[in-house]
N, C-alpha and C positions, 0 to 999 in steps of 0.2 A: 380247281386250277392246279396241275402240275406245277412243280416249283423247276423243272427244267427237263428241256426235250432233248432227244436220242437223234444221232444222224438218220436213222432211219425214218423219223417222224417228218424230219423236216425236208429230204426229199421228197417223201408223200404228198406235204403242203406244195412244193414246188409243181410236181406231178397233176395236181387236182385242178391249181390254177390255169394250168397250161390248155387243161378239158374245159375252163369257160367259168367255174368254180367260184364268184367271190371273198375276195379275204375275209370278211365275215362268215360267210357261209361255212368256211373252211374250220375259221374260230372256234363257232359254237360245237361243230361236228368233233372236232379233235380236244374242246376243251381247254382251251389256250388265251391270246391276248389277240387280239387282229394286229397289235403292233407285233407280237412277235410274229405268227404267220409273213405279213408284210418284209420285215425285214431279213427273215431268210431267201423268202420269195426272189427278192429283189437282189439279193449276195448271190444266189446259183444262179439267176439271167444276167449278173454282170462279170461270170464266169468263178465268182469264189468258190470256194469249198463249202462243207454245209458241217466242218469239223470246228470248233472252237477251238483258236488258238490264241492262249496268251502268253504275250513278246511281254516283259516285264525285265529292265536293263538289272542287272547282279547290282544289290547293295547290304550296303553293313556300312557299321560307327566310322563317322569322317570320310562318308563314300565325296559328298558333296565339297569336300577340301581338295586344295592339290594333294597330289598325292610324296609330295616333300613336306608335307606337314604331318600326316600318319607316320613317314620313315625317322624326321628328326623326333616325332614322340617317343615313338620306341627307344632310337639312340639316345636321347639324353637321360631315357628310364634304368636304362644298361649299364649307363656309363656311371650311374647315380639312383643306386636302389630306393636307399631313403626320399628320393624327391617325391613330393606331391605333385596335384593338377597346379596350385598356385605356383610351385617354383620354373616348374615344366613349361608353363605358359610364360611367365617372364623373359625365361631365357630363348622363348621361341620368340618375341617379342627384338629381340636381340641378335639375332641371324641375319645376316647381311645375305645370306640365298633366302630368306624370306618376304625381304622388304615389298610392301606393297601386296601381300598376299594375304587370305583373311584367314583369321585365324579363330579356330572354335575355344567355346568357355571354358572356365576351369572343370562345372561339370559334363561336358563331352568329354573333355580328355579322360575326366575318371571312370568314364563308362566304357572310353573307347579301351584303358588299361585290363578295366573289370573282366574284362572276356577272356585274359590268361590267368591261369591260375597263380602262377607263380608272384602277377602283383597284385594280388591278392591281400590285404590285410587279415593279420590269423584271428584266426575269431579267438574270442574272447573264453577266458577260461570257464566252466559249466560243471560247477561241485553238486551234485546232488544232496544236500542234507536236511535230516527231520532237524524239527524243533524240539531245542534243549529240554530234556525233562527238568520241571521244577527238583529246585533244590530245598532240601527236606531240616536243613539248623542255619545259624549263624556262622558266619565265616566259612560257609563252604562256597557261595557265590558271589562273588563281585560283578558288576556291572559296568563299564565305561562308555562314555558317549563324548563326543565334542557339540561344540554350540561357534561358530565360524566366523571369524571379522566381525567383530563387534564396532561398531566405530565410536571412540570416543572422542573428546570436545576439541583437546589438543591435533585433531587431526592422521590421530594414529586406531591402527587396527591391534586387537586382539583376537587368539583363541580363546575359548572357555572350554577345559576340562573336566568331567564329571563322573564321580565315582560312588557307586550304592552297593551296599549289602541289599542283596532279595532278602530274604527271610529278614534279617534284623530290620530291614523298612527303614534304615538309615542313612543319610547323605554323609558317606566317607568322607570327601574328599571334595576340594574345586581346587582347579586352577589356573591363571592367564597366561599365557606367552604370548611374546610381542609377535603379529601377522603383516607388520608394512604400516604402508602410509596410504590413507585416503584417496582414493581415483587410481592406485596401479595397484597391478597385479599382488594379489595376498599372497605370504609363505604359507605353507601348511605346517601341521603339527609335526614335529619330528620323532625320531624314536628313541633319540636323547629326552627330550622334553617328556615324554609321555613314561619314560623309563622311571626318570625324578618324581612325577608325578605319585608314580604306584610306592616308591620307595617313599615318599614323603606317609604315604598310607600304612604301611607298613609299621614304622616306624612310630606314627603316632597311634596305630591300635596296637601295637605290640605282636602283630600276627600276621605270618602269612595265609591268606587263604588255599582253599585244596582250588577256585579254579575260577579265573577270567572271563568273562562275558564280551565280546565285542562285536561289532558288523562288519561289513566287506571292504570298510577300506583297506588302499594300499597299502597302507603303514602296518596295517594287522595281519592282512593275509597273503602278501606282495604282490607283484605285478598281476592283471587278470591272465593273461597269456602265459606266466611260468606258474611251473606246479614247484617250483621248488619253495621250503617253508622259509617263512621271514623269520627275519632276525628279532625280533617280536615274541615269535612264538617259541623259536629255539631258547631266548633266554629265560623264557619262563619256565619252559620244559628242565633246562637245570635248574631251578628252582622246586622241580617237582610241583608245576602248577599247572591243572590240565588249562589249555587255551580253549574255549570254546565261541564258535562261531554262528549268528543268527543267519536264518535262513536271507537269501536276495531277494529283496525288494519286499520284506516283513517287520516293519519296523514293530510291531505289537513283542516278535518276540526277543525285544530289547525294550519295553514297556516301561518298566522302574525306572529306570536312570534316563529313557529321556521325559517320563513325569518330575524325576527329579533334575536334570538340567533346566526345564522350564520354572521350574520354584527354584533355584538356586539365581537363575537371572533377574526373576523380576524379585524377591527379597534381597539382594545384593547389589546387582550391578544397576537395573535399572534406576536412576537419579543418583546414582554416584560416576556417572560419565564423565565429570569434571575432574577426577582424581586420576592422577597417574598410574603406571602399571604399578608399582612397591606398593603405593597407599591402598590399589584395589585391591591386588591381594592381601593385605593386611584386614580389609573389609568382608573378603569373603573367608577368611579361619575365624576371624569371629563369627560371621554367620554359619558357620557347619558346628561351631560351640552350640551356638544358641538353638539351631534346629533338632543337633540330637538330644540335648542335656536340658533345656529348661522349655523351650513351644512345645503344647500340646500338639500330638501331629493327628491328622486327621485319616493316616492310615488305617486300614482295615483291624490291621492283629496289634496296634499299639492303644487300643480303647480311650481317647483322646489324652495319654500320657506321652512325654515324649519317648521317643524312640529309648531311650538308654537304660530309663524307668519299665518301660516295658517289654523290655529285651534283654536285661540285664548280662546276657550271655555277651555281649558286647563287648564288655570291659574283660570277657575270660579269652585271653590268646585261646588257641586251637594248637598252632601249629609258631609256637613263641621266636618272635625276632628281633635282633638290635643290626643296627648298623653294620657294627663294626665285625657282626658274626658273617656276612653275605657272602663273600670271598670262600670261609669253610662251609657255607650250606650248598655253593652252587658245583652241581656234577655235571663233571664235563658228559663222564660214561653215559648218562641217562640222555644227553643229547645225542652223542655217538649212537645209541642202541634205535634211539629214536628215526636218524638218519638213514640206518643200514635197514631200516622197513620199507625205504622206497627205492626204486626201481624208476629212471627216468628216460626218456626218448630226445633225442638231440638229431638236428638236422647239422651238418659240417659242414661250416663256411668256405669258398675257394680258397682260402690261405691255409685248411685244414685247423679251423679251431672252431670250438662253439666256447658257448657261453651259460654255467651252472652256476646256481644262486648269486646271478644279479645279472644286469644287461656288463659290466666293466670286470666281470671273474671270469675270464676268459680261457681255455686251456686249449692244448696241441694234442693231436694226435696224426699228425704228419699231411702232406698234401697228396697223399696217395687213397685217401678216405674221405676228398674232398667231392661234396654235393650228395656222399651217401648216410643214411640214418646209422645214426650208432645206439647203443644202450649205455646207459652208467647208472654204475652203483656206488655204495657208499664201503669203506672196508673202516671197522671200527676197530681194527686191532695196531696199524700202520698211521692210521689218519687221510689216507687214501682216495682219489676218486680213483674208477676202475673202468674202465671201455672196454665193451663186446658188441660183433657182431648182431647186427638188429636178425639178421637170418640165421645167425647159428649164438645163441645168448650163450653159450656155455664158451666160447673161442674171443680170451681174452685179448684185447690188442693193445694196450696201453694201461699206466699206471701216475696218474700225477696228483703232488700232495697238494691237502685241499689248504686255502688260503682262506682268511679272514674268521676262521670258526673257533678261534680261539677263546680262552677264558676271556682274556682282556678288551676282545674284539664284543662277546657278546654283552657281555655287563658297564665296561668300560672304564674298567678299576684295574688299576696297576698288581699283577701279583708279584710272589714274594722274587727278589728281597725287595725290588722296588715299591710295593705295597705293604713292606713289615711296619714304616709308623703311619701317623695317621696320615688321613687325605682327604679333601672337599670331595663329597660328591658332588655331579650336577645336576643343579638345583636351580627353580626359575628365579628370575634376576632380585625379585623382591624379598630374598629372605639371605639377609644381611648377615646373618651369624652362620644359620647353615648346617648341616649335619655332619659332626666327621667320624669316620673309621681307620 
């Protein structure tokens, strides 16, 4: 059986019938159906054609709407970049030229949007990176993880913070911060909170390490969509502590610290749910005593000694620090030098601005380079951001200073003179004395 016949075929069936022929006869001779034979037969004696034609009305997304529903989508898309399908559908909801008209779902509108590119959502940022090579002593890798909304008895949420030396096989560090209340929306960890944290580390090994371990959230590596570096990584970088980041969706090669957040939760937190934030923390510095300094650990390289016994390297700084030195260890230069490595792409807003290291840092470069691609750079000698031409990168067009990248902005300690006596750092709510420099 042919899967489909030729005008010429099907005049011939016409032609055979007409000599006396029956449609089967016709059939088996041509290799066919008798309903198809039959049905052409019967279209050229009722005068049709023996051409296949298919009449098929023009459709596309929301063909089946008035077509004052596809034009108020677009307008209210226009008028209102940021709207989704839910806000888009409300206010079509809300149209007195609508009343009475049906209106398609939130997802039809997103698909009917999906087909311009421009509302489009940008895809998501796509770092290629190997997995960190093991680190070879003590104090060259730290490790951090979070453990999320914990809920405790009083009806309130916590973070859990967690901080491990690789090589030493030791739990640095826990710590809580308060996340909300039970049934709504949890805070996240912030990059104050998480800042206190590593200085609280610091501080009680007496060391800074040569380099940070953490995964892809926001707080560490910022937005997925901008390539510009968090405030995270810059302040470690003047610290001269390299950041390193585990591969997406690998959690093995952040292994240590979240084997050690799982043993920090259930030796601590778990059945101490009854106590407040101060008291828990107060219960998890004793448990990071007790883990590194007298429990046998069951780690590999600590031979069922604990960690400190077995590691002794623990207790030797690397790289020696106190508080109140942080302000003289931290180089602006080496963030600067670090900055002026990248090279960024920016689309310009109709008001002629975009927006470099954060969605709210906003700068100008006139409305005459509005909706076209610019280049910026970083100028480490002025403090500078720099715009060029995306088609001619050497053809400077603009020069504005950069905001927020300051000493005080990225550590959050007052310098001199306002920082010459001492000062609280911030520190989670539960440590009542506190560290000062």
């Amino acid at each position: 059986m042919i899967r489909q016949t030729t005008p010429a075929q099907r005049r011939r069936f016409y032609q055979r019938h007409l000599q006396g022929e029956s449609y089967p006869d016709i059939a088996d001779h041509e290799g066919v159906s008798k309903a198809c034979v039959r049905y052409w037969c019967r279209r050229q004696r009722d005068g049709g054609s023996c051409r296949s034609l298919y009449r098929r009305a023009l459709a596309g997304l929301l063909h089946r709407f008035d077509p004052k529903v596809r034009y108020s989508v677009l307008r209210l898309r226009l008028a209102h970049p940021r709207w989704g399908p839910s806000r888009i559908l409300f206010h079509l909801k809300k149209r007195l030229s609508l009343r009475g008209v049906r209106l398609p779902s939130q997802a039809a509108i997103g698909r009917y949007l999906h087909q311009w590119e421009r509302f489009r959502r940008r895809p998501r940022k796509e770092v290629c990176r190997e997995r960190p090579k093991p680190p070879e002593r003590v104090h060259q890798r730290w490790q951090i993880d979070f453990k999320l909304e914990i809920a405790l008895k009083d009806g309130s949420l916590v973070n859990l913070c967690t901080l491990r030396d690789v090589v030493g096989e030791a739990c640095i560090g826990a710590f809580v911060f308060p996340a909300g209340k039970v049934g709504r929306r949890a805070r996240r960890v912030s990059f104050a909170e998480v800042r206190s944290a590593l200085r609280l580390c610091f501080a009680r090994w007496g060391t800074l390490p040569e380099e940070v371990q953490s995964d892809n959230e926001t707080l560490f590596v910022g937005q997925p969509q901008d390539d510009f570096p968090s405030r995270f990584s810059l302040w470690l970088r003047g610290l001269r502590i390299v950041h390193l980041v585990s591969r997406a969706g690998k959690p093995t090669d952040n292994a240590e610290v979240e084997r050690a957040n799982r043993t920090i939760y259930d030796y601590a937190v778990v059945g101490n749910q009854d106590a407040d934030l101060a008291r828990l923390q107060l219960i998890l510095d004793g448990a990071i005593d007790e883990l590194s300094h007298e429990l046998p650990s069951r780690a590999e390289g600590c031979g069922g000694l604990p960690p400190v016994q077995a590691h002794a390297e623990l207790l030797q700084p690397r790289r020696p620090f106190q508080p109140e030195h942080e302000l003289a260890l931290f180089d602006l230069q080496a963030v600067d030098a670090y900055l002026s490595t990248f090279t960024w792409q920016r689309k310009v807003g109709k008001t002629g601005q975009m927006s470099i290291g954060g969605q709210h840092q906003r700068y100008s470069v006139g409305r005459a380079y509005a909706d076209r691609t610019v280049l910026v750079r970083f100028d480490p000698n002025d403090r500078h951001f720099v715009f060029f031409h995306s088609d001619d990168p050497d053809t400077q067009i603009g020069r504005r200073p950069a905001r927020d990248l300051e000493i005080e902005d990225l550590t959050g300690l007052a310098v001199w003179p306002l920082g010459l006596g001492s000062q609280q750092l911030a520190l989670p709510l539960s440590f009542q004395e506190g560290v000062t420099c």
